[in-house]
N, C-alpha and C positions, 0 to 999 in steps of 0.2 A: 051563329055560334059565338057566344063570347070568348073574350080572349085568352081569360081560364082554358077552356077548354078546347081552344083551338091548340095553344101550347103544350096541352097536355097530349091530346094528338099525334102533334111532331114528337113527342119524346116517346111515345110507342111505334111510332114509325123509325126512329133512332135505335129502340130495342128490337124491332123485327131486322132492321141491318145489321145485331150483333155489335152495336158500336164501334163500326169497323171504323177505326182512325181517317184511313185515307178515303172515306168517302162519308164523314159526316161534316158539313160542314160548321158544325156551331164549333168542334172541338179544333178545328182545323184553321178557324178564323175568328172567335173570339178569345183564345190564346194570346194572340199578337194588341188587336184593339182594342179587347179589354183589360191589357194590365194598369199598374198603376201609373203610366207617365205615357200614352196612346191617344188615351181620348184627351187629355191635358193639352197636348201636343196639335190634336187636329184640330179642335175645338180654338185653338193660338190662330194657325194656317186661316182656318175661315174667314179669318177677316181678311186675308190678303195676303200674300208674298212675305215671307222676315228671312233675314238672312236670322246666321246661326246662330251668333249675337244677342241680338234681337227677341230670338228663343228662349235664349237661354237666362235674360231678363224677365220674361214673361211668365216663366217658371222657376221660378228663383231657388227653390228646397232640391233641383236634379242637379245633379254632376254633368259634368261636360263628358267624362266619357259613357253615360247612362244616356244623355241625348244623343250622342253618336251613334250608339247601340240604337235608340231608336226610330232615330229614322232613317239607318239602315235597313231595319226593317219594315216599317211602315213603306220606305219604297221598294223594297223586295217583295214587298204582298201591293205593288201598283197604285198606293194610296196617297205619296207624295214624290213628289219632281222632285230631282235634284239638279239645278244649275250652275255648271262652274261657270265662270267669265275669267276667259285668260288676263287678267291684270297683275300685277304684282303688289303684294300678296294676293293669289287670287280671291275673287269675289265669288263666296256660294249664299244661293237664293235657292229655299225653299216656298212650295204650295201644294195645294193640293192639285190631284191629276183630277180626270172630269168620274172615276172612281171614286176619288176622295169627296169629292162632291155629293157624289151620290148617297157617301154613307151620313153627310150632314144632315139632312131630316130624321134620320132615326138617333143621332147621337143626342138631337135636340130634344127629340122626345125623352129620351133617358134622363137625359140632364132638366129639362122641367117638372119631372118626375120626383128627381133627388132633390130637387129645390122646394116641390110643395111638398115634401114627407121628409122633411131630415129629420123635422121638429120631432115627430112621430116615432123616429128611428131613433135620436137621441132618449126620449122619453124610456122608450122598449128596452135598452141599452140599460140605462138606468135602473130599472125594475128588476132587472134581471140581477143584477149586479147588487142589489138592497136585496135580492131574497138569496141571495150564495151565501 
């Protein structure tokens, strides 16, 4: 089955469930790691440990309390460690858990994805935008 159609599959299995919230999982977990500052965020972690610092260089356009938000929740949904180290001021170290790991082969696919078709997406963009 191609991947058209396996996708479209799930999404009538999605409507035989009534799109019940609490037991679909795409609504219930690409919420969280697909918003705008998530896969930004894990895709950082993959290379390794950064404190929050660190982060927050690596993404330079987020707020500091927009990173706090998220990866409160990135590790509320099991996707990143949180380490304090008792030192003064204490030392926090973020990564991924072996969760977070898991979801790095599909985020890479996404993101090789959006890398070979921006062009395509810009272009469509464009088009769209000349005939309004």
């Amino acid at each position: 089955m191609r991947a058209d159609q396996a996708l479209g599959a799930k999404f009538e299995s999605w409507l035989a469930m009534g799109f019940d919230e609490t037991r679909c999982p795409v609504r219930r977990l690409l919420d969280h790691v697909g918003d705008r500052w998530s896969m930004l965020l894990l895709a950082a972690l993959a290379g390794g440990p950064r404190r929050f610092s660190a982060l927050a260089r690596a993404v330079p356009d987020i707020s500091k309390r927009m990173l706090t938000q998220t990866l409160r929740t990135l590790e509320t949904d099991g996707l990143v460690h949180r380490d304090v180290q008792p030192t003064v001021p204490p030392s926090v170290t973020y990564s991924l858990t072996p969760l977070g790991v898991s979801f790095a082969g599909p985020l890479l696919g996404l993101v090789e994805w959006a890398e070979a078709n921006f062009g395509a997406v810009v272009a469509a963009r464009a088009r769209m935008a000349a005939a309004a």
